[in-house]
LORO-397616 format. One record per residue (C-alpha): residue number from 1; residue in one letter; x, y, z. Coordinates in nm, 3 decimals. Layout:
BEGIN
    i  aa       xx       yy       zz
  NUM   A        X        Y        Z
...
// end
This chain:
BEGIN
    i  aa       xx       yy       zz
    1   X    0.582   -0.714   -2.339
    2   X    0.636   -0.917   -2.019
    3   X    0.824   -0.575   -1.892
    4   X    0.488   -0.343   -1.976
    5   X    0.249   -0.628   -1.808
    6   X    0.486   -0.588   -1.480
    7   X    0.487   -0.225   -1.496
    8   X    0.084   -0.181   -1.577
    9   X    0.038   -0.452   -1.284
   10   X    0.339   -0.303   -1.035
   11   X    0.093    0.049   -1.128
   12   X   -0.251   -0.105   -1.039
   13   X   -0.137   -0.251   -0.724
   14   X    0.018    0.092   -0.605
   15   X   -0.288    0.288   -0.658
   16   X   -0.532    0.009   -0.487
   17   X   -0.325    0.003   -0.223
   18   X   -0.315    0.378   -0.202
   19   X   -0.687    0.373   -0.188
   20   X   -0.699    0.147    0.069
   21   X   -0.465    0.312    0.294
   22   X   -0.642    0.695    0.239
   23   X   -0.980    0.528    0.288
   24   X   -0.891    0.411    0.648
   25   X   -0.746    0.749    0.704
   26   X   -1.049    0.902    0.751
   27   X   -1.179    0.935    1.125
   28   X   -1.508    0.711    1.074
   29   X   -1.290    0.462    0.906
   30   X   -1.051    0.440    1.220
   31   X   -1.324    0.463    1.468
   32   X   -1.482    0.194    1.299
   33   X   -1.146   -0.008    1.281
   34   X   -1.072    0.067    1.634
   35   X   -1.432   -0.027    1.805
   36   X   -1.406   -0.358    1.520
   37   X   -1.033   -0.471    1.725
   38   X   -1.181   -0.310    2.058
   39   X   -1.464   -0.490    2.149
   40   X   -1.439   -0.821    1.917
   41   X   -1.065   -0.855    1.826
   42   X   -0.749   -0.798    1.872
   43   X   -0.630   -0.532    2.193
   44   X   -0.309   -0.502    1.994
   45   X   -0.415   -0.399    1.687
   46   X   -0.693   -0.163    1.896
   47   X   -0.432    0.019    2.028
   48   X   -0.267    0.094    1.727
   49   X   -0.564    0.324    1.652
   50   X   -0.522    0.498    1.993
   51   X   -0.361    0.854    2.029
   52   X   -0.024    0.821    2.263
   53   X    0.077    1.112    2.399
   54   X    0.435    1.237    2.404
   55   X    0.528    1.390    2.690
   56   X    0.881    1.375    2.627
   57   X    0.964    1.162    2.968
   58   X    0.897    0.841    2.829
   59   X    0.956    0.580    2.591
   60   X    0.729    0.536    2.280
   61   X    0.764    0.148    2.277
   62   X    0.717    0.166    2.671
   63   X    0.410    0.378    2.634
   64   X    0.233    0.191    2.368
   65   X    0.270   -0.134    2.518
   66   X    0.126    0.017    2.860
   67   X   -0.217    0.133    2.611
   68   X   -0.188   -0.221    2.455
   69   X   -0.216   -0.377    2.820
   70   X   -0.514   -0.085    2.927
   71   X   -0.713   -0.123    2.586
   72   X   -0.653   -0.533    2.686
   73   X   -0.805   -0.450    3.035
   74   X   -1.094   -0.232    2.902
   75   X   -1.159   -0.543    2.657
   76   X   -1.264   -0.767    2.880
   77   X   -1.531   -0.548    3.041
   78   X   -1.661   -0.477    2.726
   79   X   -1.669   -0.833    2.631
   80   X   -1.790   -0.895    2.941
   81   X   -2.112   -0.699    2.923
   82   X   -2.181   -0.783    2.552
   83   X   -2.137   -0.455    2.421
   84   X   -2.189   -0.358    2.078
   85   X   -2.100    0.010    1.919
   86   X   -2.258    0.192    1.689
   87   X   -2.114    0.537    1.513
   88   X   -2.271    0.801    1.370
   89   X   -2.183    1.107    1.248
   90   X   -1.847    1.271    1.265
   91   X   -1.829    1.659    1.323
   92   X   -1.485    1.827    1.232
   93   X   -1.400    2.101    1.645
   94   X   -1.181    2.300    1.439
   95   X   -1.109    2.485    1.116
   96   X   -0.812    2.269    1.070
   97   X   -0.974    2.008    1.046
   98   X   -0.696    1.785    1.251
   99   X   -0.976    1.750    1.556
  100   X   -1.316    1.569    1.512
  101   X   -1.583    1.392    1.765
  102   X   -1.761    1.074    1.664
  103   X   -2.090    0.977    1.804
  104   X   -2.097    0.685    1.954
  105   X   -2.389    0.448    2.148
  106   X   -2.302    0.148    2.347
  107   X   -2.544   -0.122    2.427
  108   X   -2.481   -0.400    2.630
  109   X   -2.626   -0.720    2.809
  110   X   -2.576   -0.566    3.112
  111   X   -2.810   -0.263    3.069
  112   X   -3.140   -0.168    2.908
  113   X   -3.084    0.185    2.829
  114   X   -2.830    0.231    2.547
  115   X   -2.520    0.519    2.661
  116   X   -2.440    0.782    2.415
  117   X   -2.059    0.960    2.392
  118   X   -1.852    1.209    2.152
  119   X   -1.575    1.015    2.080
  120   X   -1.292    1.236    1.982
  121   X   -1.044    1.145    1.750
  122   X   -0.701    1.388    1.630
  123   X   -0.528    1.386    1.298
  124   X   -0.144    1.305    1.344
  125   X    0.156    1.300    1.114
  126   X    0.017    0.873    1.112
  127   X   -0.303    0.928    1.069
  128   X   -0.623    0.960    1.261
  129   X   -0.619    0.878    1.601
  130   X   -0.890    0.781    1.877
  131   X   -0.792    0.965    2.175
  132   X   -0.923    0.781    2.497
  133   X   -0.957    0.974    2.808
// end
């Protein structure tokens, strides 16, 4: 019996956290996540939700801590300014469906007219990614 409960609990836990993860795999769940860590928490984890490049030269490691240090940079202004984000819909740029844009508006202390922007986003073999020009 105690073996069964384990199982049927081992089972639950599996699929809710296979939910979990395919539900922030979808590119207005990472936008959302990214623009969350971007503008009110952590650059870190913001940069986890950025798309890196390979160009083959450089280090992975060596790269993502660079994004980590420009997504800290970019943080600051935003935070500076009071900005808020707000995402709409998401339109798929290719049959593929690996490629998508995100509309985005930024408003801020700083200005009275809110700024719109197509943020684009790319599926990888981790997941959706924001890609920042």
């Amino acid at each position: 019996m105690k073996t069964l409960l384990k199982t049927l609990l081992l089972t639950a836990l599996a699929a809710i956290s296979s939910l979990a993860w395919s539900a922030e795999q979808t590119p207005e769940a990472v936008a959302k996540a990214f623009f969350a860590e971007f503008i009110h928490g952590d650059a870190a984890k913001a940069a986890q939700y950025v798309y890196i490049p390979q160009d083959g030269k450089s280090k992975l490691a060596d790269a993502k801590k660079a994004m980590t240090e420009r997504v800290k940079a970019e943080q600051a202004q935003m935070k500076a300014i009071g900005a808020e984000v707000t995402l709409g819909k998401v339109t798929y740029t290719n049959k593929e469906k690996t490629q998508a844009t995100i509309k985005g508006t930024l408003k801020s202390k700083a200005s009275d007219k809110p700024q719109d922007a197509d943020i684009p986003l790319i599926k990888t073999k981790d997941g959706w990614k924001v890609v920042l020009p």
